[in-house]
N, C-alpha and C positions, 0 to 999 in steps of 0.2 A: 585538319590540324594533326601536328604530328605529338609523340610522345614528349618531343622536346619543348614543345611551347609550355612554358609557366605558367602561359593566361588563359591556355584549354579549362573548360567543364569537363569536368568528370562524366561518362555518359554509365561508369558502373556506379548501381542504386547499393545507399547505403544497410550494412549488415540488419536485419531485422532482430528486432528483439523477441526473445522467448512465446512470447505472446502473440504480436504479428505474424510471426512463424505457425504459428498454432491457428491463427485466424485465417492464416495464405492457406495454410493444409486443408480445414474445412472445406472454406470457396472450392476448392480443385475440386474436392471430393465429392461438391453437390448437400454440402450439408452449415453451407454459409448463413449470413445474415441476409441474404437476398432471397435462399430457401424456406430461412424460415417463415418469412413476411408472405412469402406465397403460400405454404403450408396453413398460416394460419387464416389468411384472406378466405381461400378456401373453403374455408369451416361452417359447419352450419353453427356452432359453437366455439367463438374464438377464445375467450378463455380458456377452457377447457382444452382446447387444441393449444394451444400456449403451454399451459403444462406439461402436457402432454408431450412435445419435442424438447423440451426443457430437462423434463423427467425419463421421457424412456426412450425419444428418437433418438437422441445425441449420445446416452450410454452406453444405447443399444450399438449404433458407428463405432464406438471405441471399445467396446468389446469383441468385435468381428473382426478388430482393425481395419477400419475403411478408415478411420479419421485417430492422429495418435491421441493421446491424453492430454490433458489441457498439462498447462506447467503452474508450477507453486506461485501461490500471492508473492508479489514482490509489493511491498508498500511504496511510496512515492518517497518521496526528502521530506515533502512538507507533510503526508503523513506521521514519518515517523519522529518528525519536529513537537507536532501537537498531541504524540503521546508521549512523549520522553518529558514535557512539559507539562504534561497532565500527572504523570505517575511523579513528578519532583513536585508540584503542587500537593497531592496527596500527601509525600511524605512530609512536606513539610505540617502540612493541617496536622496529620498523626502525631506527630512529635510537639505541637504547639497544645493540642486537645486528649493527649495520655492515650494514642491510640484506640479512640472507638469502634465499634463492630460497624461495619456496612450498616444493619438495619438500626442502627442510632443516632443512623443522620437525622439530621432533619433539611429540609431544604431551604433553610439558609445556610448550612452548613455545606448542602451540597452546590446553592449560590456561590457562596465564599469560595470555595476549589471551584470552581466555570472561573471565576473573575481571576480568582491567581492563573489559573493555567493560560488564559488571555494575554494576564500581565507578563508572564516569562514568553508565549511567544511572540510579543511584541519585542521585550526588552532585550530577551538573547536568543528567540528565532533565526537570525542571520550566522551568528556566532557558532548557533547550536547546529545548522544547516552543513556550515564549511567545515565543521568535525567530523560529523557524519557521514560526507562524502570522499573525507581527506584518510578515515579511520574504520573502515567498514566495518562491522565483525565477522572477524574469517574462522573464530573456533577456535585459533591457538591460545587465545589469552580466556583468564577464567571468566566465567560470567560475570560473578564477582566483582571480577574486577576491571572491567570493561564499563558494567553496571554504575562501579563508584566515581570512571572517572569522568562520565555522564552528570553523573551527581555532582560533582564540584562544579563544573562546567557551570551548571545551572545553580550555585547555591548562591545566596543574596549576594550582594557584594558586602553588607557589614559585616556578615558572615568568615570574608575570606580573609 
């Protein structure tokens, strides 16, 4: 196949993400998922050996730099769906219940926010998803007010 053909595959593997990236560097290094399963098989104590590459093998590689550092949580879409959904259920409870303290729930209270935050990502999960990835936040705009416009998004519709 040449360059020209339209209906060639591709045979270059698509860019890796942050993490894959991080996961490829391991494997190379000797200090993969495949290392560790033998590291820990190994053990006269697989627990404790579990820890133990968890806790001091693996810091210890990215300290010497054999292995670079892991990269920052990036949440999913649908993660940050069911917390954007969860913190507009909250506010909404707060402003319906005069703001109580955390330790004044009680757990129908804390039932009642689980069922809204369900309700919103059933109702505007999809809606709330294609903002999300249409709107990232990149820092320029204030928290604030990126925040609020999160918040309308998700406010009831009798609301709006």
């Amino acid at each position: 196949m040449t360059t020209d053909d339209l209906w060639a595959t591709s045979t270059v593997p698509a860019p890796a993400t942050p993490r894959q990236a991080y996961e490829d560097a391991r494997d190379a290094a000797g200090f993969g998922a495949a290392a560790r399963a033998r590291y820990i098989a190994n053990a006269a104590d697989p627990e404790y050996t579990e820890c133990e590459w968890d806790n001091n093998v693996v810091p210890a590689a990215e300290a010497a730099g054999l292995i670079p550092e892991p990269p920052p949580y990036e949440p999913t879409v649908e993660e940050q769906v069911r917390e954007w959904c969860h913190r507009a259920a909250c506010r909404q409870f707060d402003a319906a219940h005069g703001d109580p303290a955390p330790w004044d729930l009680t757990q129908q209270d804390v039932d009642a926010i689980r069922a809204d935050t369900e309700r919103l990502v059933v109702e505007r999960g999809e809606e709330l998803a294609a903002f999300l990835q249409a709107n990232p936040r990149t820092g320029e705009e204030p928290v604030g007010a990126y925040d609020d416009r999160v918040f309308a998004l998700l406010a009831d519709s009798d609301r709006r």
